[in-house]
C-alpha positions as CSV (number, residue, x, y, z in Angstrom):
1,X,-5.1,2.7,3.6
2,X,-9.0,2.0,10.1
3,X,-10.5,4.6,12.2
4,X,-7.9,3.4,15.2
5,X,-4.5,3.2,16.1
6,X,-3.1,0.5,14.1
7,X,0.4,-1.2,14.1
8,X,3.1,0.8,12.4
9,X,4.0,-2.6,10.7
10,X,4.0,-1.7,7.0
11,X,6.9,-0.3,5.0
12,X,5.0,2.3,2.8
13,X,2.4,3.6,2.0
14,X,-0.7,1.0,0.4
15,X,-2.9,3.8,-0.7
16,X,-5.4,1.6,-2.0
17,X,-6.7,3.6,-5.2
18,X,-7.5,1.1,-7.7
19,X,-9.5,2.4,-10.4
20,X,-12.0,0.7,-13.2
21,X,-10.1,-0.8,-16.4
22,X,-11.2,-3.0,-19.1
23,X,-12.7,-6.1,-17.2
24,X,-11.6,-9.4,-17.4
25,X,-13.8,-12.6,-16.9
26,X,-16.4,-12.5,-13.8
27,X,-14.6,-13.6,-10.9
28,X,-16.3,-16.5,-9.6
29,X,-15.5,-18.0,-6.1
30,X,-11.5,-17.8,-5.7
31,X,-9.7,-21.6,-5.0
32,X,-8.7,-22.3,-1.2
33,X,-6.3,-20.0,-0.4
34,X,-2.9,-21.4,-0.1
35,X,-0.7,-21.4,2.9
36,X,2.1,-19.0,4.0
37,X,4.3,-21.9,3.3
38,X,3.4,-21.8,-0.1
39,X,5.0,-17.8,-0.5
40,X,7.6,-18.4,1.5
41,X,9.2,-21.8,1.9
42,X,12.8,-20.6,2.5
43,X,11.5,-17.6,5.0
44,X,14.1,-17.1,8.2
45,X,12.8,-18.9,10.8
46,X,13.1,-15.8,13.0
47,X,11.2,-13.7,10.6
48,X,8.9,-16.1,10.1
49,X,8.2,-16.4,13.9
50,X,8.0,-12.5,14.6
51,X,5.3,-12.7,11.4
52,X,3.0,-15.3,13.3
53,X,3.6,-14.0,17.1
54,X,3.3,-10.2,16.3
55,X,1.6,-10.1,13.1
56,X,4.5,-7.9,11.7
57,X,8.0,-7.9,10.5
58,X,10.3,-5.0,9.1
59,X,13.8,-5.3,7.5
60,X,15.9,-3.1,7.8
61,X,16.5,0.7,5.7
62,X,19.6,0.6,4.6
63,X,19.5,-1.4,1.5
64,X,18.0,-0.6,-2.4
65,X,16.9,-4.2,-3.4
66,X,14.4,-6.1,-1.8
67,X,15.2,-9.2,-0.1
68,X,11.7,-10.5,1.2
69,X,9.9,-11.4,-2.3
70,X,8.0,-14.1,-2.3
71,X,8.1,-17.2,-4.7
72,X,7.2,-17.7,-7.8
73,X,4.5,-15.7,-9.9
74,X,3.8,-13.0,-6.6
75,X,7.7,-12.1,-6.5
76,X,7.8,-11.8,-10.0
77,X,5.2,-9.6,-10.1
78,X,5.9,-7.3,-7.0
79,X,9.7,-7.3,-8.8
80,X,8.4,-6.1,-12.2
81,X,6.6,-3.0,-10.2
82,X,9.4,-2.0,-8.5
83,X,12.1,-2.6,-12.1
84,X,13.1,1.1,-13.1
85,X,12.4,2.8,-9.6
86,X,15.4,4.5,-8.6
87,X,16.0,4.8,-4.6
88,X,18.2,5.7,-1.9
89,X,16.7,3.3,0.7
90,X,14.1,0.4,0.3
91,X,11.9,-0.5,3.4
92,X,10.6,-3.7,3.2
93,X,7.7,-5.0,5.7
94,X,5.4,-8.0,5.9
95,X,2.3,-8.6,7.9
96,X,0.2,-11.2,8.5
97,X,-3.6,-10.2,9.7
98,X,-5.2,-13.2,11.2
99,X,-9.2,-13.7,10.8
100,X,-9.3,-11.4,8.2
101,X,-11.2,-13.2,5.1
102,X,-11.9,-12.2,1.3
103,X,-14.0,-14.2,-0.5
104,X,-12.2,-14.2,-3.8
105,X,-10.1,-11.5,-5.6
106,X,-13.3,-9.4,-6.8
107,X,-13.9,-8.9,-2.7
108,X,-10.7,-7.8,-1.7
109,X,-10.6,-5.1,-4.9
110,X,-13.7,-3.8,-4.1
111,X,-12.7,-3.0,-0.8
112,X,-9.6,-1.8,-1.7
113,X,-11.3,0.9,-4.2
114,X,-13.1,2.4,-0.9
115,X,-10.8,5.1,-0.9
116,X,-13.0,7.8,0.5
117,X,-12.8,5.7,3.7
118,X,-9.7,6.6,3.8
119,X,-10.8,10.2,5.4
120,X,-9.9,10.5,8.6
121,X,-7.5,7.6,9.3
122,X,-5.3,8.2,12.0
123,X,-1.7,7.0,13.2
124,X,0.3,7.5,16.1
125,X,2.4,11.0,16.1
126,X,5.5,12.8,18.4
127,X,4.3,15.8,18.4
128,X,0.2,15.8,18.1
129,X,0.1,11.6,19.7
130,X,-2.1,8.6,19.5
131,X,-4.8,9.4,17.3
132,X,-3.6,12.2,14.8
133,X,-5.5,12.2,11.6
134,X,-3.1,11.3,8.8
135,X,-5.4,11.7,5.6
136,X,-8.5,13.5,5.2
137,X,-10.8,14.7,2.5
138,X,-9.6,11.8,-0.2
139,X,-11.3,11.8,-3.6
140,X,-10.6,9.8,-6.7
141,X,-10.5,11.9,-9.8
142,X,-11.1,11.2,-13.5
143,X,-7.3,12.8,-14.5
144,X,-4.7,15.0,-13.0
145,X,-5.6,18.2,-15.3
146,X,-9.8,18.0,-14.9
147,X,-9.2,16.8,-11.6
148,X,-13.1,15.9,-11.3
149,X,-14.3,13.6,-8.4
150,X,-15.5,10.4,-9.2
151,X,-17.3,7.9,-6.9
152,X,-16.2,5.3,-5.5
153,X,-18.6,2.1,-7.3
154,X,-17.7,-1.4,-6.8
155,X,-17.5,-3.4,-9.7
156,X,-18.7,-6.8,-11.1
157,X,-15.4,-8.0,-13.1
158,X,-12.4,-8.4,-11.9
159,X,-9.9,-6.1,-14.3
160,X,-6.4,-7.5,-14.9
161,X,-5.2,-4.0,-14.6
162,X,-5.8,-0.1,-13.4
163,X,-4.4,3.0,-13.2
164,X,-5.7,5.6,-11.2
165,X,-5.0,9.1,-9.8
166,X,-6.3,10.1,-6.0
167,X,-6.3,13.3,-4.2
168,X,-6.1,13.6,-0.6
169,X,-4.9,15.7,2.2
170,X,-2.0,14.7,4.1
171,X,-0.7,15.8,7.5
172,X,2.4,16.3,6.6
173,X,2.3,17.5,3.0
174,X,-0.8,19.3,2.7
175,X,-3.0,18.3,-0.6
176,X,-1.1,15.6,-2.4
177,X,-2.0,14.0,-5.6
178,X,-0.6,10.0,-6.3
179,X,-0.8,7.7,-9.4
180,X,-1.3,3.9,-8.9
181,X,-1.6,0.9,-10.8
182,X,-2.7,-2.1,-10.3
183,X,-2.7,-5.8,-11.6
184,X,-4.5,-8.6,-10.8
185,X,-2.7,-11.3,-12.8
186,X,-0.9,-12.8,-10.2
187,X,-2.2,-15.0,-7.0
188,X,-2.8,-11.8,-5.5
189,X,-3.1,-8.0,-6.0
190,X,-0.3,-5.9,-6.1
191,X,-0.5,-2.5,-6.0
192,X,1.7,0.5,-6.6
193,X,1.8,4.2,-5.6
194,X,4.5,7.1,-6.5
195,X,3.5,10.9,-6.1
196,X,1.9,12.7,-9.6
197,X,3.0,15.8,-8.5
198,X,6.2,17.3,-5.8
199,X,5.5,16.9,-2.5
200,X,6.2,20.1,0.1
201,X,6.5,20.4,3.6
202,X,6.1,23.8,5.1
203,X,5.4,25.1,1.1
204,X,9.0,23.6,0.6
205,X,9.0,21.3,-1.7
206,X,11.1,17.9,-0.8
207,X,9.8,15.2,-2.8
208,X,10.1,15.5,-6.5
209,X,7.3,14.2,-8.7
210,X,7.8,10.1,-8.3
211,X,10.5,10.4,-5.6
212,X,8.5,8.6,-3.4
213,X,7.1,5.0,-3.6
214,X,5.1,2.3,-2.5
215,X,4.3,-0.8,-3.8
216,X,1.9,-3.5,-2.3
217,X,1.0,-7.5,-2.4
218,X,-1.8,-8.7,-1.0
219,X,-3.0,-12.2,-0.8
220,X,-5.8,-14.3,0.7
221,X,-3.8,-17.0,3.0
222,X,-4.9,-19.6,5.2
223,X,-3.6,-18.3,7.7
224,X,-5.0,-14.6,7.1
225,X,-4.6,-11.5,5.0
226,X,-0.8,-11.3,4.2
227,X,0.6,-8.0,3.1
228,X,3.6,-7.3,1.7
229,X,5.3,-4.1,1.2
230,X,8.4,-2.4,-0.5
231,X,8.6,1.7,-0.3
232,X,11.2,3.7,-1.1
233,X,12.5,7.2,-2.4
234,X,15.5,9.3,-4.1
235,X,16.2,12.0,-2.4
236,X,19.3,13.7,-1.3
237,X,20.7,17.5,-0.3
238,X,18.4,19.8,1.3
239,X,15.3,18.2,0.6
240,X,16.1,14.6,2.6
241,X,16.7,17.2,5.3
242,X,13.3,18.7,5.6
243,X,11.7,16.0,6.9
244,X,12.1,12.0,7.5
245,X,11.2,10.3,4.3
246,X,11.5,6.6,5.5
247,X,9.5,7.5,8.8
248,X,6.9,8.7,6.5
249,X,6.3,6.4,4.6
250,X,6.1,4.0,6.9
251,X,3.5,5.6,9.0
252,X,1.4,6.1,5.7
253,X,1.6,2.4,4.8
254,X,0.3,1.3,8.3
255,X,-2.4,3.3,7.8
256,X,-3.4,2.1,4.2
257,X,-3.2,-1.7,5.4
258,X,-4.8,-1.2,8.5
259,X,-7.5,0.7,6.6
260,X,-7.6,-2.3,4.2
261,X,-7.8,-5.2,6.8
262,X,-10.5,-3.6,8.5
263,X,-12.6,-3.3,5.6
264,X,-12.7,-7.2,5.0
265,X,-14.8,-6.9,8.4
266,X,-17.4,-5.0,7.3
């Protein structure tokens, strides 16, 4: 979502649980991947020199529409994801992972569904440090109400959509349950995540179900794997005082591209 410390340089979390839909055609070998450029032709020169010096840029919190989509049919698609969400904040990040490869769209799914290897992932903490485990004992299930485990099978056929449900244990929440869909129809994948059920802290809850959000592009550039990300929430009273949502998130989306960039390597 990675065994090591990675770079806090997503926005939220990329909890990569795609699931099994009806298929599309086979995906054959994808055409040469296009260059940053191509996403981003107006992109702030600043921004865009942070992206290729330190792999990473993050906007600022304060703000509820996003202001780093990218052109044409990738920001229309991450837009109509995020159409409907209500939010207090929006955290927008971008990051650019050099030499990591995907073959074609089929690839980079498959090792996006590999979401038991998201056990054990860790990220950098104040209070337990470098190295903390952030998720542990994740499982896909079939539904919310059976909530049986399924395995994790790569497929043949690229879908041009899925909807899934994961379960997972979380440092900070305890056992959390997220539904995610996906779609495939643009350049790239996007992916988005909001919480099934609330989310507590201490057995209080704070995050009511879909309060919290994450939604992720990911494309095959020349340049590497970018990743785009937009997470946010809708809290306020008591429960945005238990604990910090935007920090949160944003550890939890490092994680889950991390997770996903090291997986090309394997």
């Amino acid at each position: 979502m990675l065994g090591g410390r990675i770079k806090p340089f997503v926005a939220c979390a990329l909890i990569a649980i795609l699931a099994a839909a009806p298929a599309a055609a086979a995906q054959g070998p994808s055409p040469a991947s296009r260059p940053l450029a191509a996403l981003y032709p107006k992109l702030d020169a600043a921004i865009l020199a942070s992206l290729l010096s330190s792999g990473s840029y993050s906007a600022d919190s304060d703000k509820t529409e996003p202001a780093l989509l990218p052109a044409g049919e990738a920001g229309a698609a991450i837009a109509a994801a995020l159409e409907g969400r209500q939010r207090g904040f929006l955290v927008e990040t971008l990051a650019l992972v050099p030499g990591a490869k995907a073959a074609s769209k089929l690839e980079l799914y498959n090792c996006a569904t590999k979401y038991r290897a998201l056990s054990g992932v860790t990220y950098s903490s104040k209070s337990h440090g470098d190295g903390a485990v952030l998720f542990s004992e994740v499982t896909r299930l079939s539904d919310l109400k059976k909530a049986k485990a399924v395995p994790d099978v790569a497929v043949s056929l690229l879908p041009e959509s899925a909807d899934h449900f994961l379960r997972l244990k979380d440092a900070n929440f305890g056992t959390c349950y997220y539904e995610a869909a996906l779609n495939t129809k643009a350049p790239g994948i996007v992916l988005a995540l909001s919480n099934a059920r609330p989310l507590s802290y201490l057995f209080i809850p704070v995050v009511p179900v879909g309060g919290m959000f994450c939604v992720f592009y990911v494309e095959q550039v020349k340049e590497g794997l970018l990743i785009y990300g937009a997470s946010g929430g809708n809290l306020s009273g008591a429960a945005a005082k238990q604990i910090n949502i935007p920090s949160a998130v944003r550890k939890r989306a490092a994680a889950i591209a991390g997770w996903l960039a090291s997986s090309l390597g394997r």
